[in-house]
Structures are given as C-alpha cells and as structure tokens.
C-alpha angles and dihedrals in degrees: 000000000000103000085224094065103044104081083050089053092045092051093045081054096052090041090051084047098054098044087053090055097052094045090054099048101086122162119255123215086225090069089080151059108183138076134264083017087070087050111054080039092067094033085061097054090056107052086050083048089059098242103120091167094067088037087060098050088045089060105047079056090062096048088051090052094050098043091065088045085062078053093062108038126085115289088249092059092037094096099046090054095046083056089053092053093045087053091058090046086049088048094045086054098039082050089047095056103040101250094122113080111178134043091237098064086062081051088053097057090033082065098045094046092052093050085052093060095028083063090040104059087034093069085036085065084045106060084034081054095042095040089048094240113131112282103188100085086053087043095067098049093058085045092053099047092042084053086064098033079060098045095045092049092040095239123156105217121222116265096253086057095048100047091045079055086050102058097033085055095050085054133112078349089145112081109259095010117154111215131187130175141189127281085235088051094054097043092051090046086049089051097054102034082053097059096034079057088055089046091055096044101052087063107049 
C-alpha cells in the first residue's frame, strides 16, 4: 500500500468505527425509573423505529405527566415546569407532522425538560429547607430528573453529584418506608444536586 495513504485509510476507518457506534447507541426505556424519563425513552425508540405515530402519543404522555408536576412544585418554579410541558406539546406535534427529522432533537428537549423539573423540584427543596419542613422527598426528585437531564445531554456528572444520585436514589426504595435524614445530609445533597444541576445546564 502506498505509505501516503495509510494514515487516510487508518482515519476513514476510524471514522467508519466511530458512525457505526453511534448508530448503533440507541436509549433504552430500561435505563430509567422514573417518569417522565420512561416515557420520552420510549418515545424515543419509536420515532428511530420509524413509528411517529406512537412517538407522538409518547410523548403527549410526557407532557401530562409534567404539567401536574408544575402542579406540585413551589409557585416560584410553576412556570418553568408548565414550559417544559408546552416544549414537549410542541415536540409531540413537530414528530406528528413530520417536521423532526433526527432522534437527537427529541434528546435535545428530553434534556431541557428534565433541567426544567430538575430546577423545579430543586427550589421546591429550598423553600421546604428554609421553611424547616423535610427536603429530602423534593430532593429526589431533582435528583431524578437531574439523573436524566445528565444521560440525554451526554454529561458525566462530578463525583459529589453522583454519589448525592446514588443515595437519593437508594431512599425511601421499600414500599411505605419512612425516611428521615439529617439536617447536614440534606444540606450536602442540596449542595451537589444544585451544582450538578449548573453543570448540566451550562451544556444544554
């Protein structure tokens, strides 16, 4: 082989590598346990499946299921969360009529929404910990959704954020367990979903 061509050949074989691998890499709705986060998922494998029908309607579902979260977070949040319902309405309809053309501009909003409710329920945990109510229930759910802001962008969080995901996450798991943590717990899991929350954030 002509030595000038080799180190073409070896890039458009690493090229070729790397396409393959992200056409292959598709989300699965198994990935997560929350909601809306199952949802979009397999809103997502629809639409690459070529079925934008069923994509639509997944994603209606989505936005239902946010919109009554706007019910639930603190009045200062409210409006952040009903926009990030009204983005996926806006998606669901754009999918329906054929104007989105790639998987990765339902990633894009997926991301978004989940910011939305990730900052959300964060304030939410802020008025419950500066009103001394218990933080921790609103806590997880701005770690949960920050969990999905961070696998639809891409973004690998910072240890401390991950380890604060991790035990949220391990909370209250067993059906009717009370669960009640330390001031100090709270205010170090608020601390780090916060600013995996800014890392995020600065990306989308």
């Amino acid at each position: 082989m002509n030595k000038t061509l080799l180190p073409l050949s070896i890039a458009t074989a690493v090229l070729s590598i790397a396409s393959a691998t992200f056409v292959l890499a598709q989300v699965n709705p198994d990935d997560f346990t929350e909601e809306p986060d199952k949802t979009m998922a397999a809103s997502h494998s629809s639409f690459v499946k070529g079925d934008t029908a069923k994509a639509s309607q997944e994603i209606r579902k989505a936005a239902t299921y946010v919109r009554n979260e706007s019910r639930e977070v603190a009045g200062s949040a409210k409006a952040g969360v009903e926009n990030a319902a009204a983005s996926l309405d806006k998606l669901g309809r754009d999918v329906k009529s054929g104007a989105v053309k790639s998987g990765d501009e339902l990633k894009q909003t997926f991301a978004r929404v989940d910011h939305a409710l990730a900052v959300g329920w964060h304030t939410t945990a802020e008025e419950a910990k500066n009103s001394g109510k218990d933080a921790s229930a609103a806590l997880k759910k701005a770690g949960a959704a920050l969990d999905g802001a961070a696998k639809w962008s891409g973004t690998e969080l910072k240890q401390g954020a991950q380890a604060s995901l991790r035990t949220l996450q391990k909370a209250g798991k067993k059906a009717g367990e009370a669960v009640k943590f330390g001031a100090e717990q709270v205010e170090g899991w608020f601390k780090d979903i916060g600013n995996g929350i800014k890392e995020v954030g600065g990306k989308l």
